[in-house]
mmCIF file of the N, C-alpha and C atoms, coordinates in Angstrom:
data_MODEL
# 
_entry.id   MODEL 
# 
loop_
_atom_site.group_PDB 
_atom_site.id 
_atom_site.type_symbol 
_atom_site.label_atom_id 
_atom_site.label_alt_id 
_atom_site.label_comp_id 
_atom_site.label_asym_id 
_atom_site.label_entity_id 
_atom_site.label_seq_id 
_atom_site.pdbx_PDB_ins_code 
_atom_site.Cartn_x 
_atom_site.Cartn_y 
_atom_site.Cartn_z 
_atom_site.occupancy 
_atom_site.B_iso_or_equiv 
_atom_site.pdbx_formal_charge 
_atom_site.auth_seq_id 
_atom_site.auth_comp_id 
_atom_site.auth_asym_id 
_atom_site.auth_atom_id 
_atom_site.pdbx_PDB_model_num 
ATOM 1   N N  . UNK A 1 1  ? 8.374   -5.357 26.030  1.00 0.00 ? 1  UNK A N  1 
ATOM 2   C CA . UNK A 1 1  ? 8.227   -4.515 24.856  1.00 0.00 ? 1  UNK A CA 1 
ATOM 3   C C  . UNK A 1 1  ? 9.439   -4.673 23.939  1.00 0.00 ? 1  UNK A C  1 
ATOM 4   N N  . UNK A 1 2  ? 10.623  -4.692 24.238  1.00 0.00 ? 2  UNK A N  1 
ATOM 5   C CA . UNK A 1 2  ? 11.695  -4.954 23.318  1.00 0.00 ? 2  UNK A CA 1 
ATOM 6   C C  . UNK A 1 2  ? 11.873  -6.380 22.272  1.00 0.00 ? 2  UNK A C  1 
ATOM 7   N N  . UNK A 1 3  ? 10.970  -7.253 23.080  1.00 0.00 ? 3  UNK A N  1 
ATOM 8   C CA . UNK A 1 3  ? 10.726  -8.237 22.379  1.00 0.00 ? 3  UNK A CA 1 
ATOM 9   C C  . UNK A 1 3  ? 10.152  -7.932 21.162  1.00 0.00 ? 3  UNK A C  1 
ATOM 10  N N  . UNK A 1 4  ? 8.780   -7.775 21.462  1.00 0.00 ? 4  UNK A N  1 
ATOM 11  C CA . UNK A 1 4  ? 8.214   -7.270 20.843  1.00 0.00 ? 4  UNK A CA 1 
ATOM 12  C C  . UNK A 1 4  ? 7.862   -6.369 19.375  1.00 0.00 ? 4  UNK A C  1 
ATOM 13  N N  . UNK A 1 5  ? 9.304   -5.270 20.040  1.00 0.00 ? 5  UNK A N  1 
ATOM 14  C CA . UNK A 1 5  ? 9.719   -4.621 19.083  1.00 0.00 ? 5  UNK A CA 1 
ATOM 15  C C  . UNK A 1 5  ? 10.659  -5.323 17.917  1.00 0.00 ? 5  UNK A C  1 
ATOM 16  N N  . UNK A 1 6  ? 11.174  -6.358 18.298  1.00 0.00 ? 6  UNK A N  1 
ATOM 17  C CA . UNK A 1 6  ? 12.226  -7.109 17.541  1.00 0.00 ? 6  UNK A CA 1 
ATOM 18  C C  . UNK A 1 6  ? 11.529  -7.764 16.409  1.00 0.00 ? 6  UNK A C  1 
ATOM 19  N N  . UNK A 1 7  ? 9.802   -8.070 16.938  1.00 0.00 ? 7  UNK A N  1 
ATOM 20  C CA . UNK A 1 7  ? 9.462   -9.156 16.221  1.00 0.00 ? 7  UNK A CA 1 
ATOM 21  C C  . UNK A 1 7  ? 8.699   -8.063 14.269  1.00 0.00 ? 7  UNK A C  1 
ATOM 22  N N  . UNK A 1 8  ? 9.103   -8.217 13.393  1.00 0.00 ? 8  UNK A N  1 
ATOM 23  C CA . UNK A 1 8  ? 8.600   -7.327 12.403  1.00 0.00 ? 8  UNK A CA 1 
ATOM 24  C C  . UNK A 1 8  ? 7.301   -7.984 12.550  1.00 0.00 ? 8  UNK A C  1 
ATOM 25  N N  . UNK A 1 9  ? 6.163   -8.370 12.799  1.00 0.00 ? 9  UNK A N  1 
ATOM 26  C CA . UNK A 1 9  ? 5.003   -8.673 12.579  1.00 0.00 ? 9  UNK A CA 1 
ATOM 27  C C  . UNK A 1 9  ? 4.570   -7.667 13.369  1.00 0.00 ? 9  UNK A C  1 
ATOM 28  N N  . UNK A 1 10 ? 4.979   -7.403 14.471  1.00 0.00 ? 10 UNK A N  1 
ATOM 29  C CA . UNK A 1 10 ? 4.146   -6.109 15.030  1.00 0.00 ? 10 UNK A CA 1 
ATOM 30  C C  . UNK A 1 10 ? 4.804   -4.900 14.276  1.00 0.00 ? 10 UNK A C  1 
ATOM 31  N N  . UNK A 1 11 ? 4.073   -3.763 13.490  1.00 0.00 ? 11 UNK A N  1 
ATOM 32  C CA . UNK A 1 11 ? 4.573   -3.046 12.895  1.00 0.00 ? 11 UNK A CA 1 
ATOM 33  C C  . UNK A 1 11 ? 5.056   -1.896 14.009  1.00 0.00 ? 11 UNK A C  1 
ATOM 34  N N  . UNK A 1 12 ? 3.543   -1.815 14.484  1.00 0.00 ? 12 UNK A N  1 
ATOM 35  C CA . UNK A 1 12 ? 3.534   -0.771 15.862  1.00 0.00 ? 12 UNK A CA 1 
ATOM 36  C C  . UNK A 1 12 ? 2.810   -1.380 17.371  1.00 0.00 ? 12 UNK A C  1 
ATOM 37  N N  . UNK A 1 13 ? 3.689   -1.319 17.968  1.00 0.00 ? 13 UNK A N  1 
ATOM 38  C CA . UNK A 1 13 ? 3.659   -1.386 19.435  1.00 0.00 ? 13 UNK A CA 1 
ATOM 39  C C  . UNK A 1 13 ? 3.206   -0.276 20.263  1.00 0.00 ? 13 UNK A C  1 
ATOM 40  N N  . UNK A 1 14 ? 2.605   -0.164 21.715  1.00 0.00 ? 14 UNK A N  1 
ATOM 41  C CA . UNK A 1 14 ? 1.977   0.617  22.578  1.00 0.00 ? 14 UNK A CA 1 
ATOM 42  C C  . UNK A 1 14 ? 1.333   0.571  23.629  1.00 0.00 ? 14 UNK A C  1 
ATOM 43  N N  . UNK A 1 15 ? 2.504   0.774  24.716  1.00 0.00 ? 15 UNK A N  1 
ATOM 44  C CA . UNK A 1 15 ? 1.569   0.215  25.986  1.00 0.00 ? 15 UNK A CA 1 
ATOM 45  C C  . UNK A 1 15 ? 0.538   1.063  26.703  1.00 0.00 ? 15 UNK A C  1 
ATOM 46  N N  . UNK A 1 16 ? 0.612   2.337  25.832  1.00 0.00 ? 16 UNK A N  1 
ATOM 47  C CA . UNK A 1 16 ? -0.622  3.293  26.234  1.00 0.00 ? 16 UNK A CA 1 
ATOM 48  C C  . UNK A 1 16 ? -2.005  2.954  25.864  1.00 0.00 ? 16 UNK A C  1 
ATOM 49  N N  . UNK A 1 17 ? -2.709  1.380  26.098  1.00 0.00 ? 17 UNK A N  1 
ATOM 50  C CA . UNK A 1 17 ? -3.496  1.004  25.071  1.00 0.00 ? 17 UNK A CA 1 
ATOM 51  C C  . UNK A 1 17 ? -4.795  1.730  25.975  1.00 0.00 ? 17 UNK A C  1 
ATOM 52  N N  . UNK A 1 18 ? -5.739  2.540  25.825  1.00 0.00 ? 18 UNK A N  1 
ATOM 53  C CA . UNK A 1 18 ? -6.778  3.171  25.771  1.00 0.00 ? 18 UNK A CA 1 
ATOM 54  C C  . UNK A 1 18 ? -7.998  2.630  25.082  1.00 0.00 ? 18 UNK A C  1 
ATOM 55  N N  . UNK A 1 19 ? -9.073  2.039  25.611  1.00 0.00 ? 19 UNK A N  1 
ATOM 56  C CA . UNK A 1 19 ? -10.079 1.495  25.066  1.00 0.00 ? 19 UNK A CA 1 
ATOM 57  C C  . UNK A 1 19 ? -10.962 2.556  24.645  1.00 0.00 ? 19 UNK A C  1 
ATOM 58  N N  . UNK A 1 20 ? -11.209 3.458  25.521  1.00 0.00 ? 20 UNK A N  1 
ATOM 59  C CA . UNK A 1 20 ? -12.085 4.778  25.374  1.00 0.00 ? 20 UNK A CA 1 
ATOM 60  C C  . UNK A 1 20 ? -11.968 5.891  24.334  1.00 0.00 ? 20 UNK A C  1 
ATOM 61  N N  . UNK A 1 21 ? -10.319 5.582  23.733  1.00 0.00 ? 21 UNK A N  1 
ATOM 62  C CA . UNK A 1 21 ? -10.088 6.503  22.833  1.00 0.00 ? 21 UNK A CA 1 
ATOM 63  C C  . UNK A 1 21 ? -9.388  5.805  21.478  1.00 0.00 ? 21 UNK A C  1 
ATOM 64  N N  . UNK A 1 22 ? -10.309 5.423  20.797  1.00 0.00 ? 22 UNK A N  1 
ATOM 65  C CA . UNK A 1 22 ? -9.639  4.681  19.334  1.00 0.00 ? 22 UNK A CA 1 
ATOM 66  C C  . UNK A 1 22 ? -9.258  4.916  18.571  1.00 0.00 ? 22 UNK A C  1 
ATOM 67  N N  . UNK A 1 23 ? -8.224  4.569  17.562  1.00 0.00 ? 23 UNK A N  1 
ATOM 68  C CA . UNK A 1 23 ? -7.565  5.568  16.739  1.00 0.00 ? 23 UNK A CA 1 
ATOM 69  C C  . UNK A 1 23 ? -7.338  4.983  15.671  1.00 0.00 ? 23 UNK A C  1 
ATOM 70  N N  . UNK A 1 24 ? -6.903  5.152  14.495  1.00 0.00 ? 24 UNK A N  1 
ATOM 71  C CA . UNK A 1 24 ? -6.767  4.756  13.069  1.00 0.00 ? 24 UNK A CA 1 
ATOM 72  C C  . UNK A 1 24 ? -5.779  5.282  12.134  1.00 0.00 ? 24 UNK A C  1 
ATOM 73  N N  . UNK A 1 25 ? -4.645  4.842  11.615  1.00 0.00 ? 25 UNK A N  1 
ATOM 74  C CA . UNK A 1 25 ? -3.769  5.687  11.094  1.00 0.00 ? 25 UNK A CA 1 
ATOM 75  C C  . UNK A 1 25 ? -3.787  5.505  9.205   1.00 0.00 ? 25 UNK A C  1 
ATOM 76  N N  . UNK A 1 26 ? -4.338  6.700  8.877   1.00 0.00 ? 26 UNK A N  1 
ATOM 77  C CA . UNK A 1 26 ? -4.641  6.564  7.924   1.00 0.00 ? 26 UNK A CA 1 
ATOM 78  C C  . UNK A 1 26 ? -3.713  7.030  6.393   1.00 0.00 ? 26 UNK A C  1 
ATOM 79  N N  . UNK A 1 27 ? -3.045  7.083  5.601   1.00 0.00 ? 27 UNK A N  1 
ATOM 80  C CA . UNK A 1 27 ? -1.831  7.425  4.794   1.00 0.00 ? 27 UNK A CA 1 
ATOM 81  C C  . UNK A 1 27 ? -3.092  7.828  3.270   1.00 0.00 ? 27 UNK A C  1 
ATOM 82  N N  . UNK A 1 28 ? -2.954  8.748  3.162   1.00 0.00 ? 28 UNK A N  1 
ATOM 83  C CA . UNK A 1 28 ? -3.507  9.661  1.780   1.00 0.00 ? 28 UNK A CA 1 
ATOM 84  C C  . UNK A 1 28 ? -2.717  9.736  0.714   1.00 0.00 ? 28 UNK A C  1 
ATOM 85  N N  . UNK A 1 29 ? -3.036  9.129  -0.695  1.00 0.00 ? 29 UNK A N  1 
ATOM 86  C CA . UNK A 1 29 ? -2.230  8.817  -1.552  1.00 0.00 ? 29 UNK A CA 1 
ATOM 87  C C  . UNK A 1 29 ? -2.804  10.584 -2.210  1.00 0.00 ? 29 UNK A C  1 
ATOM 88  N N  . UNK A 1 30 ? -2.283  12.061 -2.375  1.00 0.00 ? 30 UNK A N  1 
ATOM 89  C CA . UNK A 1 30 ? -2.682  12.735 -2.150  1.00 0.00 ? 30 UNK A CA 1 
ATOM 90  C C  . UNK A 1 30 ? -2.545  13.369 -3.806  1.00 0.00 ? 30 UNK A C  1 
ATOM 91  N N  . UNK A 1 31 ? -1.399  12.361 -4.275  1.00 0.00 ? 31 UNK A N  1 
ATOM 92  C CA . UNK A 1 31 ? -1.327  12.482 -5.546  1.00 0.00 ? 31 UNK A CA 1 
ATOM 93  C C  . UNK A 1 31 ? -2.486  11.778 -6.371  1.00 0.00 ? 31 UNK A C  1 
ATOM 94  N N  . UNK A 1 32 ? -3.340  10.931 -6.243  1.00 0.00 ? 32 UNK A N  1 
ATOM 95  C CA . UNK A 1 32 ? -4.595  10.235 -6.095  1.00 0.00 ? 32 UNK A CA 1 
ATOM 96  C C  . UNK A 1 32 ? -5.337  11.041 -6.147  1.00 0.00 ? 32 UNK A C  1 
ATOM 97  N N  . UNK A 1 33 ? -5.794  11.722 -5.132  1.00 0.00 ? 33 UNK A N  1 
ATOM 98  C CA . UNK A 1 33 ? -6.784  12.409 -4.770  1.00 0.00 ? 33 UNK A CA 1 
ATOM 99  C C  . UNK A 1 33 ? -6.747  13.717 -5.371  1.00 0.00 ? 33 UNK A C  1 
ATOM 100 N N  . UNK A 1 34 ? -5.304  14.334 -5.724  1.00 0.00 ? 34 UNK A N  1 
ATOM 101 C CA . UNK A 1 34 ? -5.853  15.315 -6.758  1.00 0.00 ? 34 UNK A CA 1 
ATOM 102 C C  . UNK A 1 34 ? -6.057  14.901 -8.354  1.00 0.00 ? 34 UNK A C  1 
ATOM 103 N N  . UNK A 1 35 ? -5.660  13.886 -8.387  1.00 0.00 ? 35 UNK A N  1 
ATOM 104 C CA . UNK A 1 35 ? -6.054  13.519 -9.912  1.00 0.00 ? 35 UNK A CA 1 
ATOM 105 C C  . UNK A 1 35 ? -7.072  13.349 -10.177 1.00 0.00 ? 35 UNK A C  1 
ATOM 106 N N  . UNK A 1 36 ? -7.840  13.006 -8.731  1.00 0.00 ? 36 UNK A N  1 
ATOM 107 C CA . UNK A 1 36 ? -9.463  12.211 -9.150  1.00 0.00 ? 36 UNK A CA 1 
ATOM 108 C C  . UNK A 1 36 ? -10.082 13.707 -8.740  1.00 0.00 ? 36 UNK A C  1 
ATOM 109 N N  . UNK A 1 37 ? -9.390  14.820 -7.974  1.00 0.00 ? 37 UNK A N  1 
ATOM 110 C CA . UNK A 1 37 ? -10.158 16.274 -7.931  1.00 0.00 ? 37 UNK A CA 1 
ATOM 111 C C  . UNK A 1 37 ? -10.677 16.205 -6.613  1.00 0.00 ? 37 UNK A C  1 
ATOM 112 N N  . UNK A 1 38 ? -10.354 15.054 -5.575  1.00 0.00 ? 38 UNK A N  1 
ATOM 113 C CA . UNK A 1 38 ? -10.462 15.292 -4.719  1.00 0.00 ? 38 UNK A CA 1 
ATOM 114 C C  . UNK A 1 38 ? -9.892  15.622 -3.048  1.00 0.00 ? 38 UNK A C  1 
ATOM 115 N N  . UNK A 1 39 ? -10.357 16.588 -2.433  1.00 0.00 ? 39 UNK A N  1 
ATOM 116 C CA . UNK A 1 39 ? -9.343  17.514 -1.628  1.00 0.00 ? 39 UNK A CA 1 
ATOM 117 C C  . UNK A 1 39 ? -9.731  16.334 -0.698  1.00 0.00 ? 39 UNK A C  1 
ATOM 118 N N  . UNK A 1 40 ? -8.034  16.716 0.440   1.00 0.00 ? 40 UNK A N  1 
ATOM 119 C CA . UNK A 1 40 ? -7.587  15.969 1.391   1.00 0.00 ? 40 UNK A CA 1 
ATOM 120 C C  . UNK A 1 40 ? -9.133  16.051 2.533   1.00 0.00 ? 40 UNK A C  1 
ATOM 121 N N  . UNK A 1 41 ? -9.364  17.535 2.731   1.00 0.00 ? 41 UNK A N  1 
ATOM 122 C CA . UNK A 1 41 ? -10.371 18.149 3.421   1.00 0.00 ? 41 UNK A CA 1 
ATOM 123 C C  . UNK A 1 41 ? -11.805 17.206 3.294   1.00 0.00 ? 41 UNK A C  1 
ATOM 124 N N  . UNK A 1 42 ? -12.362 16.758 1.994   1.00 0.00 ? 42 UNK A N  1 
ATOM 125 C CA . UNK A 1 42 ? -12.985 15.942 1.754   1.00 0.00 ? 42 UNK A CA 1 
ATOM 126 C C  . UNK A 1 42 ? -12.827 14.717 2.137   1.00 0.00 ? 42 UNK A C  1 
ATOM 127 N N  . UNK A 1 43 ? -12.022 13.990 2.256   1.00 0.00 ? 43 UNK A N  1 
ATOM 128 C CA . UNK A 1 43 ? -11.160 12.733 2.579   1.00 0.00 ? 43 UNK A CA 1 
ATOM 129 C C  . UNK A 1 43 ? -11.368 12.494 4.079   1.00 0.00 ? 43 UNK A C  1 
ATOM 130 N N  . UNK A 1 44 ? -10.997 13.765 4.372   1.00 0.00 ? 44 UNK A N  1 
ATOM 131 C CA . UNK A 1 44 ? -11.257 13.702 6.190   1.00 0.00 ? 44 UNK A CA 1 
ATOM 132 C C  . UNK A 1 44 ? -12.764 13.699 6.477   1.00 0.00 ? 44 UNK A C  1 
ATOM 133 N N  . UNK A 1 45 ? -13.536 14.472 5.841   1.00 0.00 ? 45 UNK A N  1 
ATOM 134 C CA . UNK A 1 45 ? -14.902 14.493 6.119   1.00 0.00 ? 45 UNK A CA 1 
ATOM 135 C C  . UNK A 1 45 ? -15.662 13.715 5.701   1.00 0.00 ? 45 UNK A C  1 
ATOM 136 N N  . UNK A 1 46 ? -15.572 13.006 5.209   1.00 0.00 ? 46 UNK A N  1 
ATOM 137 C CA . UNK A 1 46 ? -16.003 11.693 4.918   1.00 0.00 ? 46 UNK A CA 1 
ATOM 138 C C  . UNK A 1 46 ? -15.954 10.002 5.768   1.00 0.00 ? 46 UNK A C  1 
ATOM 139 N N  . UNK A 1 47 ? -14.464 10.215 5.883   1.00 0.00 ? 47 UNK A N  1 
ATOM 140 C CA . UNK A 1 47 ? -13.611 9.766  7.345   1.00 0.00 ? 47 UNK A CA 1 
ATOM 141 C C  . UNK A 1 47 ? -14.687 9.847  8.877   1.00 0.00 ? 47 UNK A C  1 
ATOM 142 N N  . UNK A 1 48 ? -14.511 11.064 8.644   1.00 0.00 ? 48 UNK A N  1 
ATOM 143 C CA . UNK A 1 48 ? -15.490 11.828 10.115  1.00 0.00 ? 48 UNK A CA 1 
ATOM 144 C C  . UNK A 1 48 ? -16.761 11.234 10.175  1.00 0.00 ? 48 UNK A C  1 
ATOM 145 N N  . UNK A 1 49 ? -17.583 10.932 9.205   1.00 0.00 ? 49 UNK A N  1 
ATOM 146 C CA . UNK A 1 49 ? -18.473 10.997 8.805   1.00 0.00 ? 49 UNK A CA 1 
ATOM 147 C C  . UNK A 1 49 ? -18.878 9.509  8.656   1.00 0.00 ? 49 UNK A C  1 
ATOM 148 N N  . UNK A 1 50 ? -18.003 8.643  8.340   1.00 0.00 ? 50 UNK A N  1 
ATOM 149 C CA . UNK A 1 50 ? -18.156 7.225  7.985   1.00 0.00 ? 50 UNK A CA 1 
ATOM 150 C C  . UNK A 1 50 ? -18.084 6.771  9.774   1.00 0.00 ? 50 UNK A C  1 
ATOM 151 N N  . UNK A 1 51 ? -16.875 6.900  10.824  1.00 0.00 ? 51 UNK A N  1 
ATOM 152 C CA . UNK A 1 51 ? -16.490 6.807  11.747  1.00 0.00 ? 51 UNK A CA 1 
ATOM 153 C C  . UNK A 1 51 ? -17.806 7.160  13.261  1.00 0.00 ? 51 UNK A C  1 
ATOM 154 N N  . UNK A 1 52 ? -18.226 8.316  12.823  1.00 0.00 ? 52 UNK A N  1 
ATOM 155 C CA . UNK A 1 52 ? -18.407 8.990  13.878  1.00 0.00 ? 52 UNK A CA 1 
ATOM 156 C C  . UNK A 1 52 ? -19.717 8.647  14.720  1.00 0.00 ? 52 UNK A C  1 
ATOM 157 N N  . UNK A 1 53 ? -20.074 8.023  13.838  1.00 0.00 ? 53 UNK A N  1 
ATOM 158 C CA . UNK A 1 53 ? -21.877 7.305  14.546  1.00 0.00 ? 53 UNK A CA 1 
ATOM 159 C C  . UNK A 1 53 ? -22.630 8.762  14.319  1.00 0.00 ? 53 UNK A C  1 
ATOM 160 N N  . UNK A 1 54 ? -22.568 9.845  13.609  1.00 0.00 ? 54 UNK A N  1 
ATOM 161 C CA . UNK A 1 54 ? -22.918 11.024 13.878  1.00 0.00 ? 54 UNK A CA 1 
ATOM 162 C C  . UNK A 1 54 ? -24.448 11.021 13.378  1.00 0.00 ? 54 UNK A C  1 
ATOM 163 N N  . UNK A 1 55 ? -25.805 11.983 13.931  1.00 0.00 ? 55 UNK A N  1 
ATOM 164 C CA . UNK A 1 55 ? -26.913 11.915 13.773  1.00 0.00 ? 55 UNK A CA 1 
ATOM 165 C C  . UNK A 1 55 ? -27.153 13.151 12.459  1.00 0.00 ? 55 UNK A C  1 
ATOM 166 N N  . UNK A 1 56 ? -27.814 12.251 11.704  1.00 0.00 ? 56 UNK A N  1 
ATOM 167 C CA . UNK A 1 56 ? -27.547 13.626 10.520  1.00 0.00 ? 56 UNK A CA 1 
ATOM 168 C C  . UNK A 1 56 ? -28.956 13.745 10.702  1.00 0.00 ? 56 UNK A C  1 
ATOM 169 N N  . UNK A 1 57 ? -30.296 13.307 10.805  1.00 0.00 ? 57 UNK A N  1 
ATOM 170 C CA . UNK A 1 57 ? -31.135 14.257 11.426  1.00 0.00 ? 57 UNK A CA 1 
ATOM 171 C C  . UNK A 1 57 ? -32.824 13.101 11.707  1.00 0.00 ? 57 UNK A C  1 
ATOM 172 N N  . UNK A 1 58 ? -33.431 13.486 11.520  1.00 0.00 ? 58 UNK A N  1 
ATOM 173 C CA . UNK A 1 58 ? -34.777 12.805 11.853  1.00 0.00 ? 58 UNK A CA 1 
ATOM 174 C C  . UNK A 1 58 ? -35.565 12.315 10.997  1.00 0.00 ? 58 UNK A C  1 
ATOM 175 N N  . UNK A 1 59 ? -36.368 12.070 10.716  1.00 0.00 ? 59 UNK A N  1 
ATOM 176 C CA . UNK A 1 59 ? -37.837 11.598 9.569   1.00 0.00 ? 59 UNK A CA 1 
ATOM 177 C C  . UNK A 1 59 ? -38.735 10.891 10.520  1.00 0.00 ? 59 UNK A C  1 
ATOM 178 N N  . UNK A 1 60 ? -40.031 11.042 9.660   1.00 0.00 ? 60 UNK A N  1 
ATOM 179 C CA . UNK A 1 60 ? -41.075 10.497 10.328  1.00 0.00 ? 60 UNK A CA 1 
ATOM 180 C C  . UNK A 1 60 ? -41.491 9.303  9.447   1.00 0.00 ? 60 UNK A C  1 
ATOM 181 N N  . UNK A 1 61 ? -42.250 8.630  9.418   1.00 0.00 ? 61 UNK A N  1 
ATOM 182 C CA . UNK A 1 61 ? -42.290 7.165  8.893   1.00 0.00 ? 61 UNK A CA 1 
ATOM 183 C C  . UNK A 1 61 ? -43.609 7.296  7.804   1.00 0.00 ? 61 UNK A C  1 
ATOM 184 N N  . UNK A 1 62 ? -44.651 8.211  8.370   1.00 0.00 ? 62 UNK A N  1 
ATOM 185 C CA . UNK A 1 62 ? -45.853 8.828  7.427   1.00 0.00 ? 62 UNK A CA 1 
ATOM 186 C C  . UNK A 1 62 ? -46.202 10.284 7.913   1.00 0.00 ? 62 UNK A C  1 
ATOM 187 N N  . UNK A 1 63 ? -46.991 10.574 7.256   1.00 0.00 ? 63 UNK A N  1 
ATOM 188 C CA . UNK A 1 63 ? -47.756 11.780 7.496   1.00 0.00 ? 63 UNK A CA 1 
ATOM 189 C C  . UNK A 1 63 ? -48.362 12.298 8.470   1.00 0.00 ? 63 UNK A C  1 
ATOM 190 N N  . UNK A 1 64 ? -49.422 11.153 8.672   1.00 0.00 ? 64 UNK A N  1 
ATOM 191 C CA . UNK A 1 64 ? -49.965 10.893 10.050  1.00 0.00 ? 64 UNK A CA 1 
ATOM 192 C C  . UNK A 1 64 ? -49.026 10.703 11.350  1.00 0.00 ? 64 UNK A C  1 
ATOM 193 N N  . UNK A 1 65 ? -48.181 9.784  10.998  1.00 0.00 ? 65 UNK A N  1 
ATOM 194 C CA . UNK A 1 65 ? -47.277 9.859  12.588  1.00 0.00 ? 65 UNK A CA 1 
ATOM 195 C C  . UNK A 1 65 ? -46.669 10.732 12.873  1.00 0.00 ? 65 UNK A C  1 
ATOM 196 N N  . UNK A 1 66 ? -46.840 11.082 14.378  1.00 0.00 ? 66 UNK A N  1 
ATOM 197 C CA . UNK A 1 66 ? -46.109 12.072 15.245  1.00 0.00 ? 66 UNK A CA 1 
ATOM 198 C C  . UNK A 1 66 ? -44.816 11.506 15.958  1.00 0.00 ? 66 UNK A C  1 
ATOM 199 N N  . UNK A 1 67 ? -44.577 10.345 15.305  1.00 0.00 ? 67 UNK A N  1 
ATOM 200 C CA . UNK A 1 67 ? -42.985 9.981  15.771  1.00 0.00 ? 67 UNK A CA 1 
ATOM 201 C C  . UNK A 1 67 ? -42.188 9.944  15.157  1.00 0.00 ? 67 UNK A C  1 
ATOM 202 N N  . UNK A 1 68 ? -40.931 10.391 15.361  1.00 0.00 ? 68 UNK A N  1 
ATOM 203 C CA . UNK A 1 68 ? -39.946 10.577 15.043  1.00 0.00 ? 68 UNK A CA 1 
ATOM 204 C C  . UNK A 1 68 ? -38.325 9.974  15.269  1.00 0.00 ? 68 UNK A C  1 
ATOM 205 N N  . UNK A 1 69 ? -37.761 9.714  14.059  1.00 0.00 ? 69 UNK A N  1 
ATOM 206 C CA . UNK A 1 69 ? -36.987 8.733  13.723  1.00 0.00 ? 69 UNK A CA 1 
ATOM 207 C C  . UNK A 1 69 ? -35.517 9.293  13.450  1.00 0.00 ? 69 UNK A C  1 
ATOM 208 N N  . UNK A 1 70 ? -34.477 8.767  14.189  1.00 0.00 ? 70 UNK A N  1 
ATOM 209 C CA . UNK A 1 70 ? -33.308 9.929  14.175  1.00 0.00 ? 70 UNK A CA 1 
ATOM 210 C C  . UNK A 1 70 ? -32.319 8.662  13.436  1.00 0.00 ? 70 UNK A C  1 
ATOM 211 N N  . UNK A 1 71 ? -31.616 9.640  12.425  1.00 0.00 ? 71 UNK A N  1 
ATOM 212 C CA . UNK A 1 71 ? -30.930 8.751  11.352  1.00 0.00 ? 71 UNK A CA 1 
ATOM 213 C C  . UNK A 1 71 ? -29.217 9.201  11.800  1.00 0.00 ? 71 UNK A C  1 
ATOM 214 N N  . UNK A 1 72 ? -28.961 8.186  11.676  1.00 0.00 ? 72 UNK A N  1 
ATOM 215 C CA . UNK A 1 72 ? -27.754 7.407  12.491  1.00 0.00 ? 72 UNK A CA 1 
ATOM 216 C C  . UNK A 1 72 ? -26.395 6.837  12.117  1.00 0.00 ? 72 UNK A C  1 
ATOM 217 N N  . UNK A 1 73 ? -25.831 7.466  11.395  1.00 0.00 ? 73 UNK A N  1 
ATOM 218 C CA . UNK A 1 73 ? -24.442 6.916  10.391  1.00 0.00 ? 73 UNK A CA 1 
ATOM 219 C C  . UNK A 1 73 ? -23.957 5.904  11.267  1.00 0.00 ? 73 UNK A C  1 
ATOM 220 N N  . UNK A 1 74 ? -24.175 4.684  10.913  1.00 0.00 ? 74 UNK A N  1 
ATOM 221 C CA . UNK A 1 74 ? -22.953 3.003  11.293  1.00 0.00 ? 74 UNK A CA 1 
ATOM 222 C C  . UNK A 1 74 ? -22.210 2.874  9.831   1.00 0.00 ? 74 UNK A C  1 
ATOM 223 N N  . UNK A 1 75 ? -21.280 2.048  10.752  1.00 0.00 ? 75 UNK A N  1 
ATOM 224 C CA . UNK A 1 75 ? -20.541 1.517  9.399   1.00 0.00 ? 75 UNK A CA 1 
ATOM 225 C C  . UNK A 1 75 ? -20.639 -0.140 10.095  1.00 0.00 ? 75 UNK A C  1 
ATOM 226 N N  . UNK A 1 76 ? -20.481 -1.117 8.936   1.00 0.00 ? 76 UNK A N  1 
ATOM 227 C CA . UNK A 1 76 ? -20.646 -2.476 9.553   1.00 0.00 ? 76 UNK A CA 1 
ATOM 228 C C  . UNK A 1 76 ? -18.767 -2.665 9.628   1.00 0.00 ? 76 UNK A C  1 
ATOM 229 N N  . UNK A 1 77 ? -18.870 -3.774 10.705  1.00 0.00 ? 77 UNK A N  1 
ATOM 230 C CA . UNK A 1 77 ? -17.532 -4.430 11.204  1.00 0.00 ? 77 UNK A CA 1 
ATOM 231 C C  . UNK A 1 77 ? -16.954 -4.638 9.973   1.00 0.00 ? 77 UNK A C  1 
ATOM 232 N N  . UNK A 1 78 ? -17.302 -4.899 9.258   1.00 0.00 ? 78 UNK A N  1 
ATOM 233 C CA . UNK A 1 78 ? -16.548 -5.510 7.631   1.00 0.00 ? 78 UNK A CA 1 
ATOM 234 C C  . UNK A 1 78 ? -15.690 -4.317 7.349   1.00 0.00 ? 78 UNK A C  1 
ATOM 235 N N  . UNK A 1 79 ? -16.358 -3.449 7.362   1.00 0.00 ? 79 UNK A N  1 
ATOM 236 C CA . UNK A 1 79 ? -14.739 -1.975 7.105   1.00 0.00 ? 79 UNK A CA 1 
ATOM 237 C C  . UNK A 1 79 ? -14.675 -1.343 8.082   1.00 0.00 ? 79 UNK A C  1 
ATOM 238 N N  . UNK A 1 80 ? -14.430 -1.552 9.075   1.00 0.00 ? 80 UNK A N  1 
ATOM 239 C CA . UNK A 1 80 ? -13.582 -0.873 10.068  1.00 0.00 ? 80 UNK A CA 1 
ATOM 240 C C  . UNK A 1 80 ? -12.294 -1.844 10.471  1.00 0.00 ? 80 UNK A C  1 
# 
């Protein structure tokens, strides 16, 4: 690790590496965001929201069908 640390190409180092728990460090230009009127709070939930694979809810495909289709926030590899 001291190597490591020496070398400036690694910005950040960590031998706690955790596959199960992923993380992202994100810096809010906050002076930005109130100019454009938008809150940090928003920023995060959106974040949450882009990230989270979260199920925002169902649809059915017609009228007639009794199946049901659960909609699914991805984001593609290209921005993450």
């Amino acid at each position: 690790m001291e190597e490591v640390n020496k070398n400036p190409v690694f910005a950040i180092s960590d031998l706690d590496l955790k596959f199960n728990k992923p993380e992202i460090r994100i810096e809010i230009d906050r002076e930005r965001a109130r100019q454009l009127g938008v809150t940090v709070r928003d920023i995060a939930e959106t974040l949450r929201l882009f990230y989270s694979g979260t199920r925002y809810g169902t649809f059915l495909l017609s009228k007639d069908s009794k199946k049901q289709y659960e909609v699914i926030g991805e984001t593609a590899r290209t921005f993450t």
